[in-house]
LUMDO-502087 format. One line per 10 residues: number of its first residue (from 1); their letters; for each residue x, y, z of C-alpha. Coordinates in steps of 0.25 Angstrom, whole numbers. Example, Ala and Ser with C-alpha at 12.3 -4.5 7.8 and 13.67 -1.06 7.14 Angstrom:
// LUMDO-502087
1> as> 49 -18 31 | 55 -4 29
// end
This chain:
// LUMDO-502087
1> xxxxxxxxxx> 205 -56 -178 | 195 -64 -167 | 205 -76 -168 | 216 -66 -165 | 209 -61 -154 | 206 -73 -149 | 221 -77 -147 | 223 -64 -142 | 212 -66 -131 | 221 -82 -129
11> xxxxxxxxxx> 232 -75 -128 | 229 -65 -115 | 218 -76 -109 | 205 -67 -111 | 193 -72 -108 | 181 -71 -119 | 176 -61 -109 | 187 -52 -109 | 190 -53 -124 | 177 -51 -128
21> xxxxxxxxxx> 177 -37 -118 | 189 -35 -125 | 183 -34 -139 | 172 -25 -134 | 180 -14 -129 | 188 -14 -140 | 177 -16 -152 | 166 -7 -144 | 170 7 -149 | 172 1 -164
31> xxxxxxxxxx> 160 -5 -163 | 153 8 -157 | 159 17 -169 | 154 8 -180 | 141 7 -174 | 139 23 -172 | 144 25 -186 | 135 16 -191 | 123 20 -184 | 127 35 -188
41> xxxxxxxxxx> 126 31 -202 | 114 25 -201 | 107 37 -195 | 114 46 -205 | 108 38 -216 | 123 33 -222 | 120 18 -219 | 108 8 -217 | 104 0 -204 | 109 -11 -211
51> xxxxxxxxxx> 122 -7 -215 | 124 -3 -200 | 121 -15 -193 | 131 -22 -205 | 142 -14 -200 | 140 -15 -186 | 139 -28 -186 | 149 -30 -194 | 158 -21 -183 | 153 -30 -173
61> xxxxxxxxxx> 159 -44 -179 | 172 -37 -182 | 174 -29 -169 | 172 -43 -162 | 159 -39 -153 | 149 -46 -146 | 133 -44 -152 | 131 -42 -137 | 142 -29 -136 | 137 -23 -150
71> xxxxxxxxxx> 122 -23 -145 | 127 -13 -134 | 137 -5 -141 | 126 -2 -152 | 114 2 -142 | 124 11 -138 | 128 16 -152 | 112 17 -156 | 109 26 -143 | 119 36 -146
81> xxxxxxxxxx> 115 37 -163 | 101 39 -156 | 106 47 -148 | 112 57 -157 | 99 62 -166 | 93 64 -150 | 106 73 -146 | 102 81 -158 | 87 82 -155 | 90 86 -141
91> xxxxxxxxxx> 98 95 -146 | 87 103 -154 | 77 99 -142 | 84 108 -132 | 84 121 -140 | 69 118 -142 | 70 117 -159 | 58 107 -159 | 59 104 -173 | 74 101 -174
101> xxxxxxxxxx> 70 92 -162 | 59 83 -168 | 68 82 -181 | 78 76 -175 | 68 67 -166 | 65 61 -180 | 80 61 -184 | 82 52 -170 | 69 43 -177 | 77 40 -188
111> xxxxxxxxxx> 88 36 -181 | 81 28 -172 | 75 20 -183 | 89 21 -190 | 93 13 -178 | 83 5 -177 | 85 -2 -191 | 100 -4 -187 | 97 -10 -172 | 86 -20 -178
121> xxxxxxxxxx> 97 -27 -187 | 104 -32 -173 | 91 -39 -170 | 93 -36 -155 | 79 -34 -148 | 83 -24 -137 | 85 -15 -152 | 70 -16 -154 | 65 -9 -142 | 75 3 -148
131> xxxxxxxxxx> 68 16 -139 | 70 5 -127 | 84 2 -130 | 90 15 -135 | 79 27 -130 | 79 23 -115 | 77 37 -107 | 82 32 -95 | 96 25 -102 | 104 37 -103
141> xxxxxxxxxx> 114 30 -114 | 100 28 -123 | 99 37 -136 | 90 46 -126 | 96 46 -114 | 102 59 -114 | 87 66 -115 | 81 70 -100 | 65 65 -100 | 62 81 -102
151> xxxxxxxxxx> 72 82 -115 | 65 68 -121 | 50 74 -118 | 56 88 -123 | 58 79 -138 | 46 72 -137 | 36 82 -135 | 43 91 -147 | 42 79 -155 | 28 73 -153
161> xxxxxxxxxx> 25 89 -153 | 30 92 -167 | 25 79 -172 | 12 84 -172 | 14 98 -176 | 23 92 -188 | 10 83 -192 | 0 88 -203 | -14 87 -196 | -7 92 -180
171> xxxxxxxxxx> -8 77 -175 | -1 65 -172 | -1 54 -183 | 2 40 -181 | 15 41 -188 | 20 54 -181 | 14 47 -168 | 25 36 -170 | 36 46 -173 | 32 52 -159
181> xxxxxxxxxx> 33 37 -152 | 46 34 -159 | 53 48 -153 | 45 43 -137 | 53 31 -139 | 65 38 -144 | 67 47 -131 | 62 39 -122 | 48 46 -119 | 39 37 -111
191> xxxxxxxxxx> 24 36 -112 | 19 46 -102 | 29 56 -107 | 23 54 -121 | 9 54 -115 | 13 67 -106 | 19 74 -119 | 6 70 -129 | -1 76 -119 | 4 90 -116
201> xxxxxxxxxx> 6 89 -133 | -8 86 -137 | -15 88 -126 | -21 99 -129 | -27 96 -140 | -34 85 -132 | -38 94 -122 | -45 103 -132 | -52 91 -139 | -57 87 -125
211> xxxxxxxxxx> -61 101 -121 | -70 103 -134 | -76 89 -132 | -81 93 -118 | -85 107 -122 | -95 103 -133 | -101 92 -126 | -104 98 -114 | -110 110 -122 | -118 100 -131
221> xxxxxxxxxx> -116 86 -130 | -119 76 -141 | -117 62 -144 | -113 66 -157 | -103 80 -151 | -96 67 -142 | -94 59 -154 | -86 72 -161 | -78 76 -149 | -73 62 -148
231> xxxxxxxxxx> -68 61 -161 | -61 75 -158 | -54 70 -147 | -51 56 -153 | -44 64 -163 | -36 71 -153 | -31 59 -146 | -27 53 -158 | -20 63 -163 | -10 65 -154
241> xxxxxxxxxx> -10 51 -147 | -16 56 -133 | -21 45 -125 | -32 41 -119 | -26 44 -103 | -24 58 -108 | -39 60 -113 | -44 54 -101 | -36 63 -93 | -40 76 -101
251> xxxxxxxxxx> -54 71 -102 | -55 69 -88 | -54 85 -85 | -62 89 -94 | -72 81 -88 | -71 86 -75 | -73 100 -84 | -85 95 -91 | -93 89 -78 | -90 103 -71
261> xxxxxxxxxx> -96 111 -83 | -108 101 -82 | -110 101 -68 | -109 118 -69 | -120 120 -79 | -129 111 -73 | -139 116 -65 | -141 109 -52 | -127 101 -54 | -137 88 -60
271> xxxxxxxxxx> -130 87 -74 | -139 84 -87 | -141 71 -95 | -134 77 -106 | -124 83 -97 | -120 69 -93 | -120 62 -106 | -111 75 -109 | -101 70 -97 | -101 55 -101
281> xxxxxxxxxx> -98 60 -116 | -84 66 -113 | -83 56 -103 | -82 46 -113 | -75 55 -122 | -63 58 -111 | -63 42 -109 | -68 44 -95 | -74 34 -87 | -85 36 -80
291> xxxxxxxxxx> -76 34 -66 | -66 46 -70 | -79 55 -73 | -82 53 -57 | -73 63 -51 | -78 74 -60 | -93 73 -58 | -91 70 -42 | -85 84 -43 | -96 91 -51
301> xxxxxxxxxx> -107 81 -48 | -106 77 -32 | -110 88 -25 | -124 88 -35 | -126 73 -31 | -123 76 -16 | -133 86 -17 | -144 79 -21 | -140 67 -10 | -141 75 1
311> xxxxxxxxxx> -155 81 -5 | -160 67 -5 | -154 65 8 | -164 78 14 | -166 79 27 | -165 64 33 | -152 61 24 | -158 51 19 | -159 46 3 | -173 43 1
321> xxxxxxxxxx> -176 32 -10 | -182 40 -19 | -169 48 -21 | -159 37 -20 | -163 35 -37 | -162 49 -42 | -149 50 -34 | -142 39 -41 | -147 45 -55 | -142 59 -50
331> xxxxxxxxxx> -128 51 -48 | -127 46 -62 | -131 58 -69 | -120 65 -60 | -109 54 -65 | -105 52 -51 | -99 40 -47 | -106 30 -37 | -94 34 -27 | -95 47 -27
341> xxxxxxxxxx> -110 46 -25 | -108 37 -13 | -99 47 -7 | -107 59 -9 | -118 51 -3 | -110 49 10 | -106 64 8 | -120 68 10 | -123 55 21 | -111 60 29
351> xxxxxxxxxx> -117 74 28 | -132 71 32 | -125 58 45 | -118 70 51 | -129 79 56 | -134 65 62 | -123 61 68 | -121 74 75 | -133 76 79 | -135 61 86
361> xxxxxxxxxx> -122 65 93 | -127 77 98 | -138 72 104 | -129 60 108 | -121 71 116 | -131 78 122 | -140 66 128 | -128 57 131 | -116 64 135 | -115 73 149
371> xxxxxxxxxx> -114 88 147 | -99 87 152 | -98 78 139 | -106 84 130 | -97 98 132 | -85 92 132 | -90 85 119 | -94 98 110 | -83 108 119 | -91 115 126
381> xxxxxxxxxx> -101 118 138 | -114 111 136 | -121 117 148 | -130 109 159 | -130 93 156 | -147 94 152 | -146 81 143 | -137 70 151 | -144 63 163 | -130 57 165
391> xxxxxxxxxx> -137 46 170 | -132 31 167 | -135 19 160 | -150 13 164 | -158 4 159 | -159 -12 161 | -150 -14 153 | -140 -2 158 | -140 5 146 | -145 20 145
401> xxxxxxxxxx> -148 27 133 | -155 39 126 | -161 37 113 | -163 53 108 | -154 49 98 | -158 35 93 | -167 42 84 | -158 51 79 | -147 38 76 | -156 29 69
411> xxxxxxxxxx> -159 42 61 | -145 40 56 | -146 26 54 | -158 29 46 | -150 39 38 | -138 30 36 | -145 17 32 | -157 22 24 | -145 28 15 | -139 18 14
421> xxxxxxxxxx> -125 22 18 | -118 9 22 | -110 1 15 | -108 -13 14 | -92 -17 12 | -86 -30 8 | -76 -34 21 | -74 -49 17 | -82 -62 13 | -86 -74 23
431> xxxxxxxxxx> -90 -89 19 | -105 -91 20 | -114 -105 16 | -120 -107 4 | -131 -115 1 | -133 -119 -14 | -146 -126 -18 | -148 -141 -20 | -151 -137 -35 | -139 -132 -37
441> xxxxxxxxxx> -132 -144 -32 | -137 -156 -37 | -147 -158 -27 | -142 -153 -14 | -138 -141 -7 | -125 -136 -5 | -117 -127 3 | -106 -118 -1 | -98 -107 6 | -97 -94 -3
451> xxxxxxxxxx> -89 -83 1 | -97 -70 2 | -95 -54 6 | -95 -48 19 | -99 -35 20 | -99 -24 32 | -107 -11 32 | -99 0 31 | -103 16 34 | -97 26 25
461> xxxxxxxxxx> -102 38 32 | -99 35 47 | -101 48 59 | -87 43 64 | -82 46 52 | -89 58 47 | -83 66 60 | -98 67 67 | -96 59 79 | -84 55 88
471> xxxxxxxxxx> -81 40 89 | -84 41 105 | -98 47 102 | -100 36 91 | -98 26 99 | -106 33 111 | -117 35 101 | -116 20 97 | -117 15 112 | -130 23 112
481> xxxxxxxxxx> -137 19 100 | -135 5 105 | -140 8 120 | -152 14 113 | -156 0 106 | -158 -4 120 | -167 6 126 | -174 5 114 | -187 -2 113 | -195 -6 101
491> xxxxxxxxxx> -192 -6 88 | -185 5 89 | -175 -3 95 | -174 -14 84 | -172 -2 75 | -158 3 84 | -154 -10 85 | -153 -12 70 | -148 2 68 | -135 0 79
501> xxxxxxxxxx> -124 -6 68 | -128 6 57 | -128 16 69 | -113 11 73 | -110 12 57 | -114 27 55 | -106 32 66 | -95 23 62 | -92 14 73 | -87 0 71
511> xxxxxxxxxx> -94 -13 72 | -83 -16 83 | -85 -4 90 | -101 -6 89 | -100 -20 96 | -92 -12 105 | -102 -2 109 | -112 -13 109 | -102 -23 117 | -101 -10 127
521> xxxxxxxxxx> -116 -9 128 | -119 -24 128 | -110 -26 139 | -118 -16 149 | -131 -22 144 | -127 -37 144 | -122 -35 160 | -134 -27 164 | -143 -38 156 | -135 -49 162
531> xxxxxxxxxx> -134 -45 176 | -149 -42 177 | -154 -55 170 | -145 -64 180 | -149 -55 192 | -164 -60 189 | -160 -75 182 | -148 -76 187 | -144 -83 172 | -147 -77 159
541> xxxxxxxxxx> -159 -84 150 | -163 -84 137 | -170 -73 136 | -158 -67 141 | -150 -72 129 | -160 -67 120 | -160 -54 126 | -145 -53 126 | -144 -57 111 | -154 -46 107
551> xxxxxxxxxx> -146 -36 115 | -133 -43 107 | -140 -38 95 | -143 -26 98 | -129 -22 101 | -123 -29 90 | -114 -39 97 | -108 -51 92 | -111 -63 98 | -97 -64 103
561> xxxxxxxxxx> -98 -50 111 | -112 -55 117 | -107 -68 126 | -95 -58 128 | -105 -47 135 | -114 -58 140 | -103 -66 147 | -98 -53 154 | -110 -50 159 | -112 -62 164
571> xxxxxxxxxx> -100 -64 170 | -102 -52 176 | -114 -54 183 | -108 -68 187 | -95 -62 192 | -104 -52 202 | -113 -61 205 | -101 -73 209 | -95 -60 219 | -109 -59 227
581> xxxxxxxxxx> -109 -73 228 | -95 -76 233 | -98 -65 243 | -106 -73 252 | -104 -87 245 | -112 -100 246 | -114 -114 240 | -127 -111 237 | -123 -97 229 | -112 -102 223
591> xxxxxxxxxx> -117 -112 217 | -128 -103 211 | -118 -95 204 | -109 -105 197 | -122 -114 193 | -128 -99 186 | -114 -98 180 | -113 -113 174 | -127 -110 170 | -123 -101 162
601> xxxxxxxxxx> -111 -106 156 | -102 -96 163 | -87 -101 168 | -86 -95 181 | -69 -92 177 | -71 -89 164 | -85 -82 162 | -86 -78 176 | -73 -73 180 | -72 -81 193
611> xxxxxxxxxx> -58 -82 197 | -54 -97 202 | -52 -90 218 | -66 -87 219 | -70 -100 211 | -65 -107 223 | -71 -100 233 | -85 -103 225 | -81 -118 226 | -78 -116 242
621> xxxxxxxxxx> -91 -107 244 | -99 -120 237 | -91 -131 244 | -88 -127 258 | -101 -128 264 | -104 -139 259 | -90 -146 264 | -94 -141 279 | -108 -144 277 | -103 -158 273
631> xxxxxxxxxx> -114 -157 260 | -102 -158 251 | -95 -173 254 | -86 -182 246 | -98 -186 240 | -99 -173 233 | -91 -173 223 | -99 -171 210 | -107 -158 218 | -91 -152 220
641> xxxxxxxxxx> -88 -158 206 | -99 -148 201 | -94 -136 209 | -81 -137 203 | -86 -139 188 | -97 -127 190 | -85 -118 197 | -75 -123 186 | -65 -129 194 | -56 -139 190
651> xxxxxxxxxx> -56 -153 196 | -42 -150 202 | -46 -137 208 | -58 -139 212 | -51 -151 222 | -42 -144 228 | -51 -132 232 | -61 -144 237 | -49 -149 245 | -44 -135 249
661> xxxxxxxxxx> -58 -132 254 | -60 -145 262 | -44 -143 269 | -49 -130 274 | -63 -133 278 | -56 -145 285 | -46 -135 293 | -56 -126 296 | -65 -138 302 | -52 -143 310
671> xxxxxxxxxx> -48 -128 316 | -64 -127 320 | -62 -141 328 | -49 -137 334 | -53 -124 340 | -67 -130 344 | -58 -142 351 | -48 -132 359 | -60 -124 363 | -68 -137 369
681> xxxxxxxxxx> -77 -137 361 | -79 -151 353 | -95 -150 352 | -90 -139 342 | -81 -148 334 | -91 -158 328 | -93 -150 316 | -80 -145 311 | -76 -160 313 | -87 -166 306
691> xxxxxxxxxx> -81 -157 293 | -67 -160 296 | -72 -174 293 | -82 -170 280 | -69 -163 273 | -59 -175 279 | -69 -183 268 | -66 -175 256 | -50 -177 260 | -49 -190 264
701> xxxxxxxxxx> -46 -183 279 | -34 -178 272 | -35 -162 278 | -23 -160 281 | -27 -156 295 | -16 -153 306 | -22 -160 318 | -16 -162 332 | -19 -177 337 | -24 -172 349
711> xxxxxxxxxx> -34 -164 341 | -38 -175 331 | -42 -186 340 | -50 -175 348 | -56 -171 334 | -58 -186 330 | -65 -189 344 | -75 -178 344 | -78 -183 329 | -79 -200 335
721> xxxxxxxxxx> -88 -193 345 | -99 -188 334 | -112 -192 331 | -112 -200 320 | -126 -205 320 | -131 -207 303 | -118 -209 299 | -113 -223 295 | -102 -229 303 | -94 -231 290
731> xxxxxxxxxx> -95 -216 288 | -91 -210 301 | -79 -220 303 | -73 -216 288 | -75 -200 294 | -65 -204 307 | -55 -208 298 | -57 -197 290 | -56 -187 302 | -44 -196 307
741> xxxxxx> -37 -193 295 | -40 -179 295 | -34 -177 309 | -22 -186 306 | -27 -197 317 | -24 -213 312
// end
């Protein structure tokens, strides 16, 4: 036959392909009948497993198929013989008869298994994983396919229920245990359908076990009653497979329950020893850990533990060594976890700060803010303004301030710190030096970098946060806090002064907005400071420095913010100082002032704030009477060399203002000898001509004068006519040509 098919496929040019679909078309529904029949009489008991895979093997060769195709054609045919026995148990299933059902959940067993010993003669793996292959709830061609999820958990629950009813002792043995696995893999029931089902099954029974463990140990607890009611409850879980989850879970309840009736019959809330050791035992017993008890003795327990805080709190709110002990023993005997404690503590912290805050704010208001402000503030009309002076800032420094309520906020420091409310948090790690001893080296020391933590202080309890105060009034109360450290003498101030940071914490301010309110103050006191030092020094000395950097500390600045304020306040003092100086200028003045500014190291662009026009005219202030007083000569270049450095000019600039200056001088000095010549009056011209000639020295004569001739050999005349008596010849001939050049004359 298969050579005559091969010519056949010569013949009409088929592919192997195409012949071998050809075949399968054609031998599938042959090969499909011999395979149901085969696998009906194996059910039915007519013919062995091994007999079966003979003939369908057998059938293959002779139909001329692949191993391949046969593999798929007999999945097919196993999922509908499976299928049958569970048509016929859903049949019995929907008219509720619950014994017909679980007999023929058994029937589909042995034909599962019939199966099974027929498939395992192919040798094919996907046929070992059988429920995976052929029992695929989500695969509606598999054996139980055709079940909805409801009708498979309807056939589990009636067979796992009548399991039990149908064993001898009212439990769930191992074997019959298997028998109920075999039917979850069946029809498809996954592991938390099986656990739901055990569960609402046997349950109950659970429940019971649990509820008389918990009743007879909390009536009379033993060591020895604990040891009983465990085995009863062991017994339950093994019975009927329960898991551990599921006594956790129904444990955890009747916990809750148990700690309630405790906390109910004990007087004062404080549970007994015995009571505990009572709770720990079904703890244990309900596999509990000591975490998951937590919840139910915050409930019962908190409110006795927040009690006795707030007793030792009393009046000042503060924990006073001798109770801190018994409070940390009263937590362990309620069970109450670390967390929870710490948050009751802050309960009872937030409740003893408010009253504090408030009342500091009140008194803030009253003393501090006008009446207008104080009745807008609280809505409504606060009468006559008896309390505000409303008058400003005094003081040396300029700061003013009332200290009623210093008292009352290091009262709240006290309160916060002696509790010991602030935390330390973790923010990152930095790199600091090591040293490590020479013993440990060989002989000689060594230096490492180890990484360690950084931390920050954090407040849990803050006024911002627990609604007290407004951040406005915060930050108004911050400011004041701070201006008291100044007007505060003594100790007493050292004590503000270490208090300002934890102050800033409890209301809840930021670090940043602390320097803030520190760099706002500062400001106002650096100026004031600033301004009066250099009033009566005119520079600042050390002891000014070391006054200053006390004054840094006590606001908190960083070193950074300090020169910032200082600079300002200097430049400041420069800048109004600079204005009445260049109001009536002169050498002598000017030059003070930029010799005070390099002395103290100030740019007078950059630090000062001296724009280049009136750099220039300090330049002119300090060179032009010197020009016409004929003190500064060409011989003076290293004096205008330092004026230009001290201003800060450049080279380049500073020439060309000197050759601007000595232009205009020169024309000035010309139009002076002009009109005094058209008047007749040469005995007046001596003068203006001698400093034609001083500035014709600094140009070379180059003036760019606009002289008549007439004019110029009158000019040069009058000056041949002068008295140059102490003056050397070589001088006074080297000036004529000097003015001869400046007039234009050869």
């Amino acid at each position: 036959k298969l050579s005559q098919l091969n010519e056949l496929q010569e013949v009409l040019g088929l592919s192997d392909t195409d012949s071998a679909y050809e075949i399968t078309v054609e031998a599938t529904p042959l090969f499909q009948a011999t395979a149901l029949a085969a696998m009906k009489d194996v059910l039915s008991g007519t013919k062995t497993p091994d007999a079966a895979w003979e003939e369908l093997t057998a059938r293959r060769e002779e139909l001329l198929l692949k191993e391949e195709s046969s593999k798929d054609l007999l999945s097919s045919m196993v999922m509908q013989a499976l299928g049958k026995p569970l048509e016929e148990t859903h049949k019995f299933a929907k008219v509720n008869n619950e014994a017909a059902t679980y007999d023929h959940l058994l029937e589909a067993l042995e034909a599962k298994e019939a199966l099974i010993a027929v498939l395992a003669k192919s040798g094919w793996a996907d046929f070992e994983k059988f429920d995976e292959t052929f029992c695929n709830p989500r695969d509606k061609d598999s054996a139980c396919g055709f079940l909805s999820s409801d009708e498979r958990i309807k056939l589990y629950k009636i067979f796992l229920t009548r399991t039990v009813r149908k064993s001898e002792d009212g439990k769930l043995s191992e074997e019959a245990y298997q028998k109920v696995m075999e039917i979850k893999g069946l029809i498809g029931i996954t592991d938390t359908e099986a656990e739901f089902q055990a569960r609402g099954a046997f349950g109950p029974e659970l429940q019971k076990a649990l509820q008389t463990a918990t009743s007879e140990i909390l009536e009379d607890y033993t060591p020895e009653l604990v040891v009983n009611m465990k085995k009863n409850i062991d017994e339950v879980m093994s019975s009927y497979r329960l898991s551990e989850d599921f006594l956790k879970e129904t444990g955890a309840g009747l916990y809750t329950q148990a700690v309630a009736s405790v906390q109910q019959k004990t007087p004062g809330g404080i549970p007994t020893v015995e009571d505990m050791e009572a709770l720990d035992a079904l703890r244990q017993m309900f596999t509990l850990t000591v975490e998951d008890t937590y919840p139910a003795h915050s409930e019962y327990f908190g409110s006795v533990y927040k009690k006795s805080l707030m007793e030792a709190m009393g009046s000042t709110g503060v924990i006073r060594p001798e109770f801190r002990a018994p409070l940390d023993d009263l937590k362990k005997r309620l069970g109450v976890s670390e967390e929870i404690t710490m948050d009751l503590f802050l309960e009872g912290v937030k409740d003893k700060m408010i009253p504090k805050v408030e009342w500091i704010v009140s008194e803030f208001e009253r003393t501090q803010l006008t009446q207008q402000q104080l009745s807008q503030r609280r809505g409504k009309d606060m009468g006559e303004d008896l309390f505000q002076t409303g008058k400003g800032a005094d003081g040396v420094l300029g700061l003013g301030a009332d200290v009623n309520i210093m008292s009352d906020i290091m009262d709240l420091v006290d309160f916060y710190t002696e509790n010991d409310i602030t935390q330390q948090k973790e923010i990152g790690t930095k790199e600091v030096e090591k040293k490590i001893p020479a013993e440990e080296e060989g002989g000689e020391e060594q230096t490492v970098m180890e990484e360690v933590p950084v931390y920050e202080t954090t407040y849990p309890i803050t006024a911002l946060e627990a609604g007290c105060v407004e951040s406005e009034i915060a930050e108004m109360l911050y400011r004041q806090f701070i201006v008291g450290i100044f007007t505060t003498q003594g100790p007493q101030a050292s004590r503000y002064e270490g208090a300002k940071a934890t102050f800033g914490g409890i209301l809840g301010l930021t670090s940043e907005k602390m320097e803030e309110i520190g760099g706002t103050i500062g400001s106002t006191v650096y100026e004031n400071f600033v301004s009066n030092s250099m009033k009566t020094k005119g520079t600042l000395d050390q002891q000014d420095m070391m006054f200053l950097a006390n004054i840094q500390g006590k606001l908190g600045l960083s070193a950074e913010k300090s020169e910032e304020m200082l600079l300002a306040a200097q430049k400041k003092v420069l800048s109004e100082e600079i204005d009445a100086v260049m109001d009536n200028p002169s050498p002598e003045t000017v030059k003070a002032f930029r010799e005070k500014c390099n002395g103290m190291g100030m740019d007078l662009v950059n630090d000062v704030g001296i724009s280049k026009t009136r750099l220039t005219k300090m330049f002119e202030a300090e060179i032009i009477p010197g020009l016409k007083s004929g003190a500064l000569t060409v011989e003076s270049g290293d004096m205008l060399g330092e004026i230009q450095e001290s201003l800060g000019l450049e080279s380049d600039e500073a020439e060309k203002v000197f050759e601007s200056i000595v232009t205009r001088l020169a024309k000035q000095s010309y139009e002076l000898v002009q009109g005094e010549l058209l008047r007749g009056r040469e005995e007046n011209c001596v003068e203006p001509i001698t400093e034609l000639v001083q500035y014709a020295q600094f140009t070379s004569g180059e003036l760019d004068l606009d002289v008549p001739e007439a004019v110029a050999y009158q000019i040069y005349n009058i000056y041949e006519a002068f008295d140059f008596s102490g003056i050397e010849e070589d001088a006074v001939e080297a000036n004529k040509e000097l003015l001869k050049t400046t007039l234009g004359l050869p």
